[in-house]
C-alpha positions in Angstrom: 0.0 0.0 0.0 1.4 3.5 -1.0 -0.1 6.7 -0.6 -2.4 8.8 -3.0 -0.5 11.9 -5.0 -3.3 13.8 -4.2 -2.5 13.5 -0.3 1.1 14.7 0.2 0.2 18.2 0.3 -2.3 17.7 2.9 -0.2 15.3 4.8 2.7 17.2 4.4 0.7 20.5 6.1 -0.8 18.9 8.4 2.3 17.6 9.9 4.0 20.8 9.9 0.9 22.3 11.7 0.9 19.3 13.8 4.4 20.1 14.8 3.7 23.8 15.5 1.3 23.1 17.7 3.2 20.4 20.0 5.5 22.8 20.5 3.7 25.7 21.8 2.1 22.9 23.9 5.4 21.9 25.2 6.9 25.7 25.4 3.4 26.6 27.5 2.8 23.4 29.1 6.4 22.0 30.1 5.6 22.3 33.7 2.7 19.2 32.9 3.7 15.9 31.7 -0.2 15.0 31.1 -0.7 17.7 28.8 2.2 17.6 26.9 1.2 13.2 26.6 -2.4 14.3 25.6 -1.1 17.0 22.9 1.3 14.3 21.0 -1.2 10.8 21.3 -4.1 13.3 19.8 -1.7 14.9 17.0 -0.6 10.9 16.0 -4.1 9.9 15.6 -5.0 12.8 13.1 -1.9 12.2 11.0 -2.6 8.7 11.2 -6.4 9.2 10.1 -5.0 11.7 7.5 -2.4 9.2 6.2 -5.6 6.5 6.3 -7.4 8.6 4.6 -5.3 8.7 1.3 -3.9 5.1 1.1 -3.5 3.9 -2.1 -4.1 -0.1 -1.9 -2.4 -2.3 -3.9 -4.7 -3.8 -6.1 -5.2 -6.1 -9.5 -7.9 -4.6 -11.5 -10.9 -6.4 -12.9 -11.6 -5.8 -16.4 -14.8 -6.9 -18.3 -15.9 -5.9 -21.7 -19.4 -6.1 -21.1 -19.4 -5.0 -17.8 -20.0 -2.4 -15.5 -17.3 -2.0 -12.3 -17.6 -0.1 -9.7 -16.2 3.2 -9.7 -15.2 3.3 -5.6 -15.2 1.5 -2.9 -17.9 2.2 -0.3 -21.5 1.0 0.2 -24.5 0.7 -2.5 -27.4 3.1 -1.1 -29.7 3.5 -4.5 -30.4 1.1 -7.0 -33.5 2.6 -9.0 -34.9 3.8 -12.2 -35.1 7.7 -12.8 -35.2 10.2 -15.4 -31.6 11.1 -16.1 -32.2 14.8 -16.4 -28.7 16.9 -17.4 -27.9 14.1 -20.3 -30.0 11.7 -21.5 -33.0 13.0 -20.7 -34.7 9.8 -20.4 -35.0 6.8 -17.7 -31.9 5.5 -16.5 -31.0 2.7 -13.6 -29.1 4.7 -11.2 -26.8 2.8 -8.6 -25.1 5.3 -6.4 -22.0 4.2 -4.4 -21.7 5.9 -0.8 -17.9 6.2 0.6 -17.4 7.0 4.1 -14.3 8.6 5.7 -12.5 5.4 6.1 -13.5 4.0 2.1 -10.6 4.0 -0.1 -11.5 7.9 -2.0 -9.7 7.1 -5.3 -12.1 6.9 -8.4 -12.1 4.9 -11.3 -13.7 4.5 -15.1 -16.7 2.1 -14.8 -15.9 1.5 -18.4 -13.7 1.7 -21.2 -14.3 4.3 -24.1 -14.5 7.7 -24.9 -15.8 10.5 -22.9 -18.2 12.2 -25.3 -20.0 14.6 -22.1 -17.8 16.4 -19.2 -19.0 19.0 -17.2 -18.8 20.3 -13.3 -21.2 21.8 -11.7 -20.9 24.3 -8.4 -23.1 23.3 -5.5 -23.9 22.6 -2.0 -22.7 20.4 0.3 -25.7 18.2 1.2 -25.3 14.8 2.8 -23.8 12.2 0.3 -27.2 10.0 1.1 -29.2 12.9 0.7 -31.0 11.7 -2.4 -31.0 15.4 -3.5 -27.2 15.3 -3.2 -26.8 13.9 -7.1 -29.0 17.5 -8.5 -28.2 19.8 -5.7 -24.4 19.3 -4.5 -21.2 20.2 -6.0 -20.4 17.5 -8.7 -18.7 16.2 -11.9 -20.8 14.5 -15.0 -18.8 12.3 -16.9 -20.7 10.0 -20.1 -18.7 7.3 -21.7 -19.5 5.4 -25.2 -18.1 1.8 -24.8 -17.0 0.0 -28.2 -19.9 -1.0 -28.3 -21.7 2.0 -28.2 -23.5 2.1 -25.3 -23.4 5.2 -22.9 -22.9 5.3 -19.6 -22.9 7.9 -17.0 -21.4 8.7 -13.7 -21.0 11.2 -11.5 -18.6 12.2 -9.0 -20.7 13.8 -5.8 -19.2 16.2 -2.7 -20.6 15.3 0.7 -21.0 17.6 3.7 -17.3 16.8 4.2 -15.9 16.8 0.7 -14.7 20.0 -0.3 -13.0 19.1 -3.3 -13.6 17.4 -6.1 -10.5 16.1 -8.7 -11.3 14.9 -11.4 -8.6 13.3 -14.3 -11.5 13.1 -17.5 -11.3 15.2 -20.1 -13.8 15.4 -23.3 -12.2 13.5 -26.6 -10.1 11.2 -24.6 -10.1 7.6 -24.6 -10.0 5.9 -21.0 -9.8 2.4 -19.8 -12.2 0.7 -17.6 -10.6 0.6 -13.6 -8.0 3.6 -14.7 -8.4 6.4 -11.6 -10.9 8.8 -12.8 -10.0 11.1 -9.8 -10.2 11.9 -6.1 -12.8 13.4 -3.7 -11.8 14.4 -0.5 -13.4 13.5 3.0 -16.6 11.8 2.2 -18.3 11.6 -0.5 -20.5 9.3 -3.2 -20.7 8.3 -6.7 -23.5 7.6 -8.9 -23.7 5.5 -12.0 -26.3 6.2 -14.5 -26.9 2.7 -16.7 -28.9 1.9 -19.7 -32.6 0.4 -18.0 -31.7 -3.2 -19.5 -28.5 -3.7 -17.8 -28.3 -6.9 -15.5 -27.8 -5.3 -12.4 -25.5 -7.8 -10.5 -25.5 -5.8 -6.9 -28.2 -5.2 -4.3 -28.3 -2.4 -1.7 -26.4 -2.5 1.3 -23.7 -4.7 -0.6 -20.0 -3.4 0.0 -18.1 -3.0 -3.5 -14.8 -2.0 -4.4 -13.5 0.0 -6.8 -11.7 -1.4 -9.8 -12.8 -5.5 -8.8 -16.4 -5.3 -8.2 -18.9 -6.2 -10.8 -22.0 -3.2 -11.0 -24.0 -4.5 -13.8 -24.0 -6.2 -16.9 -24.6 -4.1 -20.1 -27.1 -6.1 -22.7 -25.4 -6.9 -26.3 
């Protein structure tokens, strides 16, 4: 297991402000052992969460042709049909993939093709499970055409801790399915936006990972 490009920064500050911190403690507090034991067992848990936070585990990813894989790891809260309003404009199955502050935050390509639709949109910061979160939040639409010419949609979601989104897509480009799509930081949820004959092979409440597990299975 390494750690995430997208962390060092925020490790490497928090660390420093870590530091700062332990030693006013120690400059204003040398006179109390207790203090001074408090200050540095609370400052290694946060780096430690921090560090947690953007792990990068080694992993072997799945590839499928005709299938769907999940783009993070975390917890499936929807599985429903809707009406896909910003793209498609027409009823979609939507599987949306919570991640919690301890999930793995990378993101990957459900799919492999070419992004045809690429857009962020500015938002609020509702709660990921919100189911208003996906219309109302701050967020990135990405839509890929397989080989095959199917479409697929997801979308990159902030939570009321996410504060930034990353995202690696860009319009014209061919990706491949399990490649890191981006990053969201502290929270957060992705949904997937799939064609309404796909075989969907996961049922809510079921933990997936990204790049390995299997979301649906797109009809030939």
């Amino acid at each position: 297991m390494t750690i995430h490009h997208e962390g060092k920064n925020t490790i490497i500050i928090t660390a420093v402000s870590l530091l700062l911190f332990n030693t006013s403690v120690f400059v204003f507090f040398c006179d109390c052992p207790l203090i001074m034991s408090l200050s540095v067992l609370i400052s290694l848990f946060i780096l430690f969460v921090i560090i947690f936070f953007f792990r990068k585990p080694n992993r072997k990813p799945v590839t499928d042709d005709n299938g769907v894989i999940s783009p993070a790891d975390g917890k499936i809260v929807v599985i429903e049909k809707v009406k896909e309003n910003e793209y498609f404009k027409d009823e979609r199955i939507q599987v949306s993939v919570f991640m919690s502050v301890w999930n793995v935050h990378i993101n990957r390509f459900p799919v492999s093709g070419k992004i045809k639709y690429l857009k962020y949109h500015e938002g609020n910061y509702l709660l990921a499970r919100n189911p208003k979160s996906s219309e109302k939040n701050e967020r990135t639409t990405v839509v890929i055409e397989t080989q095959n010419g199917i479409e697929i949609m997801y979308r990159q979601i902030a939570g009321i801790m996410a504060r930034r989104i990353v995202y690696y897509a860009e319009e014209g480009k061919s990706v491949k399915q399990s490649e890191e799509s981006g990053f969201i930081k502290f929270g957060s949820r992705v949904d997937i936006f799939l064609p309404t004959d796909s075989e969907i092979k996961v049922k809510t409440g079921d933990k997936v990972k990204g790049s390995i597990s299997l979301i649906a299975k797109l009809s030939q």
